[in-house]
N, C-alpha and C positions, 0 to 999 in steps of 0.2 A: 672513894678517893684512894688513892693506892700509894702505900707507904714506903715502898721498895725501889732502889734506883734499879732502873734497867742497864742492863748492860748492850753491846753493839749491836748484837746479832739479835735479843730482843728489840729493840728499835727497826731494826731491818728486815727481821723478818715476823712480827705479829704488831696487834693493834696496841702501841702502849699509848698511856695517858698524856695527856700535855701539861708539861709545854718538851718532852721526852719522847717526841711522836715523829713520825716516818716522813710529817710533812712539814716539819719544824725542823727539823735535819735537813732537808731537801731542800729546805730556803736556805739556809746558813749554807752549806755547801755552794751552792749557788750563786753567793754573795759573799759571802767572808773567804771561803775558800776558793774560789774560781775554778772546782772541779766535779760542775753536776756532770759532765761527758762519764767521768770514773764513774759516778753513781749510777746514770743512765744506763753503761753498760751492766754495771753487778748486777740492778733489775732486771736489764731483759734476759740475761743470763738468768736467774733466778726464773723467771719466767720461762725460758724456755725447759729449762730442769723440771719445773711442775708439769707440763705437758707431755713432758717426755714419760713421765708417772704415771701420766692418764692414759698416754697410750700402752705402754707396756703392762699394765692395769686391764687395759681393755684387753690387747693380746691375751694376756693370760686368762683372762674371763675366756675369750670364743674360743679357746682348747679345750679349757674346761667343759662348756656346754659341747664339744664336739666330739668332746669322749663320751659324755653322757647319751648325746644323741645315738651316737654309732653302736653303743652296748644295747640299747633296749629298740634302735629302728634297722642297725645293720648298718654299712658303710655309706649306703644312700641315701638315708634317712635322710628326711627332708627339713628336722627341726634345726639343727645345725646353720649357725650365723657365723657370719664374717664380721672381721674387727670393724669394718665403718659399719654395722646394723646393730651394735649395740646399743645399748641405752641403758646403764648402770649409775648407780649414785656413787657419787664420790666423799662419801665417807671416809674412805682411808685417806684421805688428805689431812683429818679435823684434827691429828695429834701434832704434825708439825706446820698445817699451813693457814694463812689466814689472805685474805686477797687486799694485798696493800703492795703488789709488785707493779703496779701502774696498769693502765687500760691497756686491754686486750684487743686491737685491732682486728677482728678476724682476717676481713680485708684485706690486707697485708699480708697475711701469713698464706692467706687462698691463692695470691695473684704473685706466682710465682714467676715473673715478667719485671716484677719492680725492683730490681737489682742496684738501681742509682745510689749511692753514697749518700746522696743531699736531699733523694725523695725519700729516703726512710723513715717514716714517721714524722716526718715534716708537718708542722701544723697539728701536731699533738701535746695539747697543755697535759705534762702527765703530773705537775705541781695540783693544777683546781684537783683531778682525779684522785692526787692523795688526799687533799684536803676536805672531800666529800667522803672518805671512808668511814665505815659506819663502822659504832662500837662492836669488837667482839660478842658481847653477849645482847647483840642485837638480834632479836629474834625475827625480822626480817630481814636479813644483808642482801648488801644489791648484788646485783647479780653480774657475775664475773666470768669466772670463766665457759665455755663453748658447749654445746651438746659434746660427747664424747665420739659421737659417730663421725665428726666433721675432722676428725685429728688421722694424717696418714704418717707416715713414712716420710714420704716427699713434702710433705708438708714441713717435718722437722727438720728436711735437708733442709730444706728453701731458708727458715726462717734463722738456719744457724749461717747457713750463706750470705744473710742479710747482716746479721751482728757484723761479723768478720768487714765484710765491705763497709758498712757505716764505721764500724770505730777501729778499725786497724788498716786499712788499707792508704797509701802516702797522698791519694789527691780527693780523701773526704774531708770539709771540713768538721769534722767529730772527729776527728782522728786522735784517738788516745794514746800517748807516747806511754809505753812498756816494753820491758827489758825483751835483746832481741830474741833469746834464748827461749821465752816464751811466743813471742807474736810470728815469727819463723816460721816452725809447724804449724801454724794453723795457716797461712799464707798458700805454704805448702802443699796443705789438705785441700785447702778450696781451688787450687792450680790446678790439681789432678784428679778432682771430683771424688774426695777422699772423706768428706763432711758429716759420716752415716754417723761417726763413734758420738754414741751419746755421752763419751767422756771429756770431748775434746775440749769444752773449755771447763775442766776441773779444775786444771793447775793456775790457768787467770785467774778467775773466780777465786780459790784462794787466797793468788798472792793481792789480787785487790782490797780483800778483805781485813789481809794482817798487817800491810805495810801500810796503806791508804785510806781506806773507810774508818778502822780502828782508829787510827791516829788521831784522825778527824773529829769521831765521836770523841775522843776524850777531850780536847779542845772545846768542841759542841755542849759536853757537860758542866764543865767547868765553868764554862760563861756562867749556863743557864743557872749553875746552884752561886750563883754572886752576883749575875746581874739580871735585869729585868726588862733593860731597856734596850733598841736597836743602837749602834753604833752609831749610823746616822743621824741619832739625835744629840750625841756626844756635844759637836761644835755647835749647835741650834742650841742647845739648854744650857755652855758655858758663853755663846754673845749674848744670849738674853738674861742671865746673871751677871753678866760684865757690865752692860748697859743700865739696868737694872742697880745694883751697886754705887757704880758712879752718881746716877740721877741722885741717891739718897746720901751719899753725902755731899754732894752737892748743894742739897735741898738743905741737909743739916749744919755744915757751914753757912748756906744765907740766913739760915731762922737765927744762928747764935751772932752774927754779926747785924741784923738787922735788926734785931732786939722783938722778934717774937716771943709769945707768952709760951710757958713746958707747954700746955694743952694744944699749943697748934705743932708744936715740935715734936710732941711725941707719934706725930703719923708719919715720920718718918719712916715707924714701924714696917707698914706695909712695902716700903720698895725696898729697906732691906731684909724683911722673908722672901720676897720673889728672887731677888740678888741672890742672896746663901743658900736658897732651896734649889735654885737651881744653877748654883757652882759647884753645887756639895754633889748633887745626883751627875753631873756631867764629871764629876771625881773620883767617885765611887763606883760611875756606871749603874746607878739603881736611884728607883723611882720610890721612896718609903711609902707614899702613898698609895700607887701600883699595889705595893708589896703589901700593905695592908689590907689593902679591899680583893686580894688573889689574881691580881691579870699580871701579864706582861706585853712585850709590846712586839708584836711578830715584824711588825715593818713599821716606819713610819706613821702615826697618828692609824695603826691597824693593832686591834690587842685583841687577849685570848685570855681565857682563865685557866689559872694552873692547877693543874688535879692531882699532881703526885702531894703528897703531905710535906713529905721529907723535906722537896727542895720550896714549895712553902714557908716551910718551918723557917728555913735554911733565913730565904730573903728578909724572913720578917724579921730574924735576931740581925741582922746586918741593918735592915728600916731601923728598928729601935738605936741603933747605936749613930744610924747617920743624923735620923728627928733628934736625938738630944744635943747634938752637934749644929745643926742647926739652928737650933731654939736658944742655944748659950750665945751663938754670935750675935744672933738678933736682939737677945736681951741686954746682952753688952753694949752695942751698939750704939740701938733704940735709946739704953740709960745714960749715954752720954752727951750722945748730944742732944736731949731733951732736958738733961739735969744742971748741967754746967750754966753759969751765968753766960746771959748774952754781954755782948761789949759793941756799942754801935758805931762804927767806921766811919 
């Protein structure tokens, strides 16, 4: 269990713990913030940046083996491979890359024909995909990205062709609104089949990251180290504490006016724990209970267990302070109107 808050770029880019994870972000963006298109794009950007590594990677390998060959066969030399015959490990990725940038269609990236806006990835949950990713120190990780041999050139036109069109262009709808200053040039690239610079979305990719993502994540953290519970459970946990509430003293006004005995009146206990347990958690936005057994609640009646310690820790000093707040009202309550004489009407 990991003690340490992550910060954005861990969250973005390696396997952190939850409920601090790539696919915990990815819902909240989705839903609280209304901007998985921002996200969508920084991934495939990010995605197409790792491939651009593998191929120039490979480039570099088939010089190397073509210098090698040419010294010891002569310039004919027949051992000498080209960049799509390689087949090298990509170990140099394991210092900064972990495969949590969503599914890699190859498909798509081959069939350099699918230019559409609205067929881009269409029909790609890349949510399940994060949420099937496997721990870092999974000594089997699924398997991600492509042989090496399968990556060209054209390939990387094509597929930064495809970003550009799905999320900047005026009649997709993905159309991510960003300053024009940036979205311009690249409009402009793809107008005049200008697309090759493996830099050309650096400056998006950044400012998404600092002005947009970031922001984002700090919102996303904040919940997550105070609260435990979805939003949408907010109004569902404060009408059935309102409802709940009322019944009991309802209940506890007819036992003191009808003249039942404290033993039948003291159950009123129970509708007012339900009542204040869950006005206090719809007040708080946290579930003590939750908080104490380590889940939280990713959607709706959907939960997860929390692995960071920290933010753990965090929920459970806020449960302890919500439970004894709870437990006071209900004790209060409960003592009064089970203790007070009844008076029969």
């Amino acid at each position: 269990m990991s003690s340490r808050i992550p910060n954005a770029n861990d969250v973005l880019t390696k396997q952190c713990s939850s409920p601090l994870n790539i696919y915990n972000f990815y819902i909240y963006v989705q839903t609280e913030e209304r901007g998985v298109d921002f996200l969508d794009m920084w991934l495939d950007i990010s995605l197409l940046d790792i491939l651009t590594r593998i191929y120039y990677k490979e480039v570099e390998n088939s010089h190397s083996i073509a210098t090698q060959s040419s010294s010891t066969l002569g310039l004919n030399g027949s051992r000498a491979r080209t960049p799509n015959q390689l087949n090298i490990t990509c170990g140099f990725l394991d210092d900064y890359y972990l495969p949590n940038f969503g599914p890699l269609f190859t498909e798509d990236i081959l069939n350099m024909e699918i230019l559409d806006p609205a067929a881009l990835f269409q029909n790609k949950d890349r949510a399940s995909y994060l949420k099937e990713i496997h721990p870092s120190n999974d000594p089997n990780p699924k398997p991600f990205l492509p042989s090496l041999g399968m990556i060209s050139q054209n390939h990387l036109s094509a597929f930064r062709q495809k970003i550009i069109n799905r999320y900047l262009t005026k009649e997709s709808p993905f159309r991510v609104p960003l300053p024009s200053h940036l979205v311009n040039p690249l409009l402009n690239a793809s107008k005049y089949q200008l697309s090759e610079d493996p830099h050309i979305f650096a400056d998006v990719h950044s400012f998404m990251f600092h002005f947009i993502l970031k922001p984002a994540y700090n919102r996303f953290l904040e919940r997550h180290m105070k609260h435990n519970i979805h939003s949408s459970s907010y109004a569902i946990r404060f009408l059935i504490g309102y409802i709940a509430t009322f019944a009991a003293y309802w209940l506890g006004f007819c036992g003191i006016f009808l003249e039942y005995s404290r033993r039948i009146r003291i159950w009123t206990l129970l509708p007012f724990f339900i009542g204040f347990y869950n006005l206090i958690c719809s007040w708080f936005c946290l579930d003590p209970f939750l908080a104490f057994i380590g889940y939280f609640e990713i959607k709706p009646l959907h939960y997860s267990k929390i692995k960071n310690r920290r933010i753990l820790l965090h929920l459970q000093f806020r449960a302890v302070y919500a439970g004894l707040l709870i437990a006071a009202l209900v004790a209060a309550n409960t003592a009064i109107f089970s203790s007070v004489p009844s008076v029969r009407l």
